[in-house]
C-alpha positions, 0 to 999 in steps of 0.5 A: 828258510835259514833258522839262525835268521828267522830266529834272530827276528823272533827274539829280536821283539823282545823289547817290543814285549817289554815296551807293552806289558810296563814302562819299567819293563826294559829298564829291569831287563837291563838291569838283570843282564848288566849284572849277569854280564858283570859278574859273567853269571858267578852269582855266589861270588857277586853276593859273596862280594857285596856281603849278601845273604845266600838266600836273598840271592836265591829268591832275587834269581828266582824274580829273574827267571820268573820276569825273563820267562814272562817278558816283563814283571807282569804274568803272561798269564793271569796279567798280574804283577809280580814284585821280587821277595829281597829286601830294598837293601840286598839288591842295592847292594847287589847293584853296588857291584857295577856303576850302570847296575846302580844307575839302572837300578836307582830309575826302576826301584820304584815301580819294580817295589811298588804293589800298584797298579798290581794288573793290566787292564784299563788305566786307574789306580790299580791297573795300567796299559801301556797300549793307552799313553798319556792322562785319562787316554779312556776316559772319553769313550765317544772319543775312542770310539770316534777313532776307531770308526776314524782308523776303520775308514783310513784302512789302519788296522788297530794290531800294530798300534798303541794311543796316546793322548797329550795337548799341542799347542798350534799357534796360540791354540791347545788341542786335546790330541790323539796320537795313533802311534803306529809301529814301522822302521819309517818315522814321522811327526805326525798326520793329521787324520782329522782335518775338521777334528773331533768334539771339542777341538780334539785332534787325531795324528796318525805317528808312524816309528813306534818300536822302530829300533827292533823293527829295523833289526828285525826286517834285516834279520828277516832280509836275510832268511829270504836269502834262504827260503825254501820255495817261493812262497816262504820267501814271498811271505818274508817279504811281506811280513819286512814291508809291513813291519817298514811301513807299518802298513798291515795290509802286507802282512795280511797278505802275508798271512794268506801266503803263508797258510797256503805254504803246506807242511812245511820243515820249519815253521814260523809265525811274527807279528802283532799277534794276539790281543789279549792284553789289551783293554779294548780287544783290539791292539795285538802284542808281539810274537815270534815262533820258531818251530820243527815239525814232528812228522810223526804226530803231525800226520795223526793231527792231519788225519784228524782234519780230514774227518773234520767234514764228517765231524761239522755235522755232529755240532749243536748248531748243525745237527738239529739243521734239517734245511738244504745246506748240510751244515746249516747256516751258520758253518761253512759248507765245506770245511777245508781241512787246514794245515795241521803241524806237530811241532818241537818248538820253544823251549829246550827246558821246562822249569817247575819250581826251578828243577831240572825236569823236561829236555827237549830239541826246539829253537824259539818262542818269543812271548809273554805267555806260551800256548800249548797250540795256536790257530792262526791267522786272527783275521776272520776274512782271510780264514773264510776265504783262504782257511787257517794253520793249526799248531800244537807245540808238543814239547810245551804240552809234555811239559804242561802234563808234568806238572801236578797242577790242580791235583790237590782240587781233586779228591784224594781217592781219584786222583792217581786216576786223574793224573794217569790220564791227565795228559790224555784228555788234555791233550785230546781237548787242546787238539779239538779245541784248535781244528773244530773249535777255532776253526768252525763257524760262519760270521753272517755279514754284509761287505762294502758293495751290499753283497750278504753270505746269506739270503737277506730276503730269508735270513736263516732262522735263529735256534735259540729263537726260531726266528730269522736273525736280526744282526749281522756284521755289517760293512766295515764290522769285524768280530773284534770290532764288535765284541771290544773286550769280549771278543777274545775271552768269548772266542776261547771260551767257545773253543773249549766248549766245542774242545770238550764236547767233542772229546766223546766222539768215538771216532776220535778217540779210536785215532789217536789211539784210545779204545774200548776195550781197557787199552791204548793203542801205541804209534807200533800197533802193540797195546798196554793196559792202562787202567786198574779196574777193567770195568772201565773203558779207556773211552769212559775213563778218558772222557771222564778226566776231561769233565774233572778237568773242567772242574779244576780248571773252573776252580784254578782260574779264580787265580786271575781274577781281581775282585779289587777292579771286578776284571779278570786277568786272562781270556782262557781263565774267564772262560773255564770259569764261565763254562763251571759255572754254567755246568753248576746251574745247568745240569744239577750234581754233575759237580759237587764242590766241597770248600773248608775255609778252617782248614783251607780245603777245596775240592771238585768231583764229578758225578760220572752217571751224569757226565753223559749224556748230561753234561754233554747236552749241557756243554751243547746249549752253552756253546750253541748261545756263543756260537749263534751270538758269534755268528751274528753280530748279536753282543748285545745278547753275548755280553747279557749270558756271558758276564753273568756266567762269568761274575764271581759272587760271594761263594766263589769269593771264598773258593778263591781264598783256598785257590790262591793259599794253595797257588800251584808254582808258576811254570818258566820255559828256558829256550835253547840258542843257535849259533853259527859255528863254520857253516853249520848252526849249532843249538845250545841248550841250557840247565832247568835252573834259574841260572841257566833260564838267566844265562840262555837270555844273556846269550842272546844279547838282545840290544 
C-alpha cells in the first residue's frame, strides 16, 4: 500500500486523541502551532521580541514537546497532568506576538494552569474523562450498566464511543437523556434506543458524527492507499476499515481485523482504530491509534522462529503442565497454537528524546498515539483471536530507544549495577517478546454463544486447579472479557502477559535462539561470539534471567509513580501490574527481595537474592499467574478483583517508597517522528534534530487541520 496515504490517515486522528485525553487539549495544540507558524519556528527572536527571559522560553518549549510527544497535557503514561513551569506573565507575552495566540491563549489559560482535575479516570474533582460528558455521567451505575446490556443487544460495540449525559425537553416533558455518541463521517440528531426508556423516564440516543471532521479526512486518505495496495487483502482490509469509520458500524472493522491478521509478512504494516482501552474509566471505549511501520526482515525472522516453537512451549505453562487428562494442553489453552504473524518493525520515530538531547536515529514513518509501546498484539477482540488468530509487533527502533535510557538504574545497588545496565537490554528485550506471543497470545476463555453451544463439556466441566473442582463460571452469551472484567480487564491482561513474559524468560531454548548461551557468551546474527561478562563463573543464562527478577524489582518501585493516593487509583494498566506482581514476589516467596528505603537521605533501592531466583521465584511467578489465568479463563471477577486489588493496594510502606520514587522521577522519554513528502513520484522522508525544536518543527510539518 502507498506510504504517503495510510501515513496521512494515521496522523490525521490526531485531534481525535486530543478530543479524548482533555477538552482543552485541541485548544493548546492550536496555540503551539499558531505560534510556531508565527514566528516560523525563530523562537529566540519571538522571546527576543516579546522581552521574555531565555529561560522561561526554554522550560515553555520543553511543555511543548512533552504535550506534542503525549498528545494531549496529560501523561500517555501514567495519565497524569502536566502544567507548563513559565510564569502566567512570560506566556502572554509570548501569545502577545500573534492576535489568534492571544485569543487561544485567553480560552485555554485556565485549564492549561490549574493543578485539577490532576489525572484521568472517573469524573470528580480530581479527576475528568472526556469518554463521560455532561454532570454526574457515572454517577448511576444501574443507569450505565442499563446501557451497556442496551449497546450489547443493538450489536453496538462501546471502542468507538463516547457518553453523555444532559436533559431534553419533549413537549412539555424533560427527560434525563443519554446520549451514545458514536464516531462516523454519517451524522444524525439522535436514535432513540429506548422506546419504553429506563428507570425514571431516562432516555438513550444512539448520535452518530463524533469526530467526524478527522473521520472524513481520514476515509479519503485511506480511499486513496486502496489505490495502491499491494494484494487483495490490504485493499479489502482498507475497505473496511473506511466503511466502518463512515458509518461508525464496527462490525467492518472487525472484519477488517480477521483480513488483516491473514495478510502474512507483509512489507509495510499498518494498524487504525479505536484501539485500546486503557483510559477509559469503564474498561470499554478505545482511544485512537494509528501505525505505520517497515519490516525488519532480519529480526522478524528470529521472532517467527520463536513462534513456531510456541506449540512446544504451551505445555511448559502452569495451567497446562500439571494437566494429566486427554487434551495436551489442558482445557484452558487452546489445542493447537496457530503460530501468528511475528513482525520486527522500524516504526515511530526518527528521534528518541532524553532530556531533550540528541541520542537515538532511526529510519520510521509513524505512530500516532498517546503513548508508544515497545510491541503491540492485536486484534483486541477475543473471538477473532480464537478463531482466525492474531499479529504481534515489536517496534524495535522504540525498544533501542528504551535500553538507552538509565531508567531506574539508581533503585539498583551501586555494586551491580554496571551489571544491570550491560544486560538490561537483553532481558528487556526477552521479556517484552514473550510477553507478546506466549503472554497475550495463550489461553482459552470458557464460554457458551448465542445458539447454547459450549467450548467445553458442560456435562463435565474442566476441574479448577486452584480448587480441584469443576468450574462454576463461564462467559456467557453476549459476554466478553472487557464486559466482564470493566476496570480490570485491561490492568489484569498485561499483568498476565508479564508474568507468563517473565516466567518464561528461563527457558533454555529460548535464550539459545536468540542467541544467549551457556557458556559466557552471545551469539551474534554472523555466528562469531564476544564475551560479555566480567566473571566467567557467570553464564549468560544465569546473568540474563537474573537482570529479568532485578528488573521486576525496579519496575515494581518505579510504577508507584502513576499512582495517586488522592483518588486511591492508579493511572497506567502495565504500572498496576509490575506492582501487583513485586508485591506478590515480597509475600510469597520470603528474601528473594530486599528493599532498603532512607527517607533522610532520600534512598531506595531493590536487590534480589540470586540463589532464590530459581527455582523460587519462578514457582512463585507460576502461582500468581496460574490465579490470573483460571480467573481469565472463567469468567470468575468475583474472585479476580478479591486477589488482585489486594496485590495492588498501596499501603503505608509503600507510600514511603513512593516519596523516594517521585524525588528521584526518571526524565519523561519524547519520540520526534520523521515525515514524508511527495516530491516528483517519489516519497521523501524527512527527519528531525533530537531537540525540543525540532520534536515542535516535525508536527508543524505535518499541518494537521
Amino acid at each position: 500500500m502507498t506510504l504517503i496515504d495510510t501515513f496521512r490517515a494515521t496522523w490525521n486522528g490526531t485531534r481525535i486523541i486530543l478530543r479524548q485525553v482533555s477538552p482543552e487539549a485541541n485548544g493548546i495544540f492550536d496555540f503551539i502551532m499558531v505560534l510556531y507558524h508565527h514566528c516560523e519556528g525563530n523562537w529566540e527572536s519571538l522571546a527576543k521580541r516579546v522581552h521574555v527571559d531565555p529561560n522561561e522560553l526554554e522550560r515553555f518549549l520543553d511543555y511543548c514537546a512533552m504535550f506534542l510527544s503525549n498528545i494531549g497535557n496529560y501523561f500517555g503514561s501514567g495519565d497524569q497532568k502536566f502544567i507548563p513551569d513559565i510564569s502566567e506573565d512570560s506566556l502572554v507575552r509570548l501569545a502577545s506576538a500573534s492576535p489568534l495566540a492571544a485569543e487561544l491563549l485567553n480560552r485555554i489559560k485556565d485549564p492549561l494552569f490549574q493543578k485539577y482535575p490532576n489525572t484521568l479516570g472517573t469524573p470528580s474533582e480530581l479527576a475528568q474523562s472526556t469518554y463521560y460528558l455532561g454532570d454526574n455521567c457515572l454517577d448511576t451505575p444501574e443507569d450505565v450498566s442499563a446501557i451497556s446490556t442496551l449497546m450489547g443487544e443493538r450489536s453496538i460495540f462501546p471502542e468507538n464511543t463516547r457518553l453523555k449525559r444532559h436533559t431534553i425537553l419533549e413537549g412539555v416533558s424533560t427527560y434525563d437523556t443519554y446520549d451514545i455518541l458514536q464516531a462516523s463521517v454519517t451524522k444524525d440528531e439522535g436514535t432513540c434506543l429506548s422506546a419504553d426508556r429506563l428507570a425514571n423516564s431516562t432516555m438513550v440516543r444512539l448520535v452518530k458524527g463524533d469526530h467526524r471532521e478527522e473521520l472524513q479526512r481520514i476515509c479519503e486518505n485511506l480511499q486513496k492507499a486502496q489505490e495502491y495496495a499491494s494484494n487483495h487483502a490490504q485493499r479489502e482490509m482498507l475497505q473496511k476499515i473506511e466503511e466502518s469509520f463512515y458509518t461508525g458500524d464496527l462490525e467492518p472493522y472487525r472484519r477488517s481485523q480477521r483480513v488483516w491478521v491473514k495478510d502474512k509478512a507483509p512489507t509495510v504494516e499498518s494498524v487504525i482504530g479505536f484501539i485500546e482501552p486503557y483510559r477509559d474509566p469503564m474498561g470499554v471505549r478505545a482511544e485512537y491509534e494509528g501505525i505505520v511501520g517497515v519490516a525488519d526482515p532480519v529480526q522478524t525472522h528470529t521472532l517467527n522462529v520463536l513462534a513456531s516453537m510456541a506449540n512446544q512451549k504451551l505445555c511448559e505453562l502452569p495451567w497446562a503442565e500439571a494437566y494429566t487428562g486427554k487434551s495436551r494442553n489442558g482445557p484452558f489453552e487452546k489445542e493447537l497454537f496457530d503460530p501468528p504473524d511475528f513482525a520486527s518493525v522500524q516504526s515511530e520515530s526518527s528521534h528518541a528524546i532524553f532530556l531533550y538531547r540528541d541520542t537515538y536515529i532511526c529510519q520510521g514513518l509513524a505512530y500516532c498515539s498517546s503513548i508508544v509501546f515497545p510491541g503491540i498484539n492485536l486484534p483486541n477482540y477475543n473471538d477473532i483471536r480464537q478463531e482466525v488468530g492474531f499479529k504481534n509487533i515489536i517496534f524495535a527502533n522504540r525498544m533501542v530507544a528504551e535500553s538507552q535510557r538509565a531508567r531506574g538504574i539508581h533503585m539498583v545497588v551501586e555494586s551491580e549495577r554496571p551489571i544491570f545496565q550491560k544486560y538490561r537490554f537483553h532481558a528487556y528485550y526477552l521479556w517484552v517478546v514473550l510477553h507478546e506471543i506466549l503472554g497475550h497470545g495463550t489461553g482459552k476463555l470458557l464460554m457458551e454463544n448465542p445458539q447454547g453451544n459450549f467450548n467445553f463439556d458442560p456435562n463435565e466441566p474442566p476441574l479448577n486447579p486452584l480448587t480441584g473442582k469443576p468450574i462454576e463460571s463461564w462467559y456467557l452469551p453476549g459476554q466478553t472479557w472487557t464486559s466482564v472484567f470493566e476496570d480490570l480487564a485491561t490492568t489484569v491482561d498485561e499483568c498476565r502477559a508479564e508474568l507468563v513474559g517473565a516466567y518464561m524468560v528461563s527457558d533454555a531454548d529460548i535464550l539459545n535462539l536468540f542467541g544467549y548461551t551457556s557458556d559466557g557468551k552471545i551469539k551474534q546474527s554472523s555466528g562469531e561470539a564476544h564475551s560479555c561478562i566480567d566473571d566467567k563463573s557467570n553464564t549468560v543464562h544465569v546473568t540474563v534471567i537474573y537482570n529479568m527478577y532485578l528488573q521486576l524489582g525496579v519496575d515494581g518501585l518505579r510504577a508507584l509513580e502513576n499512582y495517586n493516593p488522592s483518588s486511591n487509583k492508579w493511572g497506567q494498566a502495565h504500572s498496576r501490574a509490575h506492582f501487583a506482581i513485586f508485591k506478590h514476589l515480597l509475600r510469597d516467596c520470603p528474601g528473594l527481595f530486599t528493599v532498603d528505603c532512607d527517607l533522610k537521605n532520600m534512598c531506595l533501592t531493590v536487590k534480589a537474592n540470586e540463589s532464590l531466583v530459581m527455582p523460587n521465584g519462578k514457582e512463585s511467578l507460576g502461582r500468581m499467574l496460574l490465579k490470573l489465568h483460571i480467573y481469565r479463563c472463567t469468567a470468575d471477577i468475583k474472585k479476580c478483583r478479591e486477589f488482585y486489588e489486594d496485590l495492588s493496594r498501596v499501603d503505608d510502606e509503600a507510600l514511603n517508597w513512593r516519596k523516594v520514587v517521585l524525588a528521584k522521577k526518571d526524565p519523561p522519554l519524547a519520540f520526534c517522528h520523521a515525515n514524508t513528502y511527495i516530491v516528483g513520484e517519489e516519497v521523501k522522508l524527512k527527519e528531525y534534530k533530537a531537540t525540543t525544536r525540532g520534536l515542535i518543527q516535525s508536527w508543524a510539518e505535518r499541518f494537521i487541520v
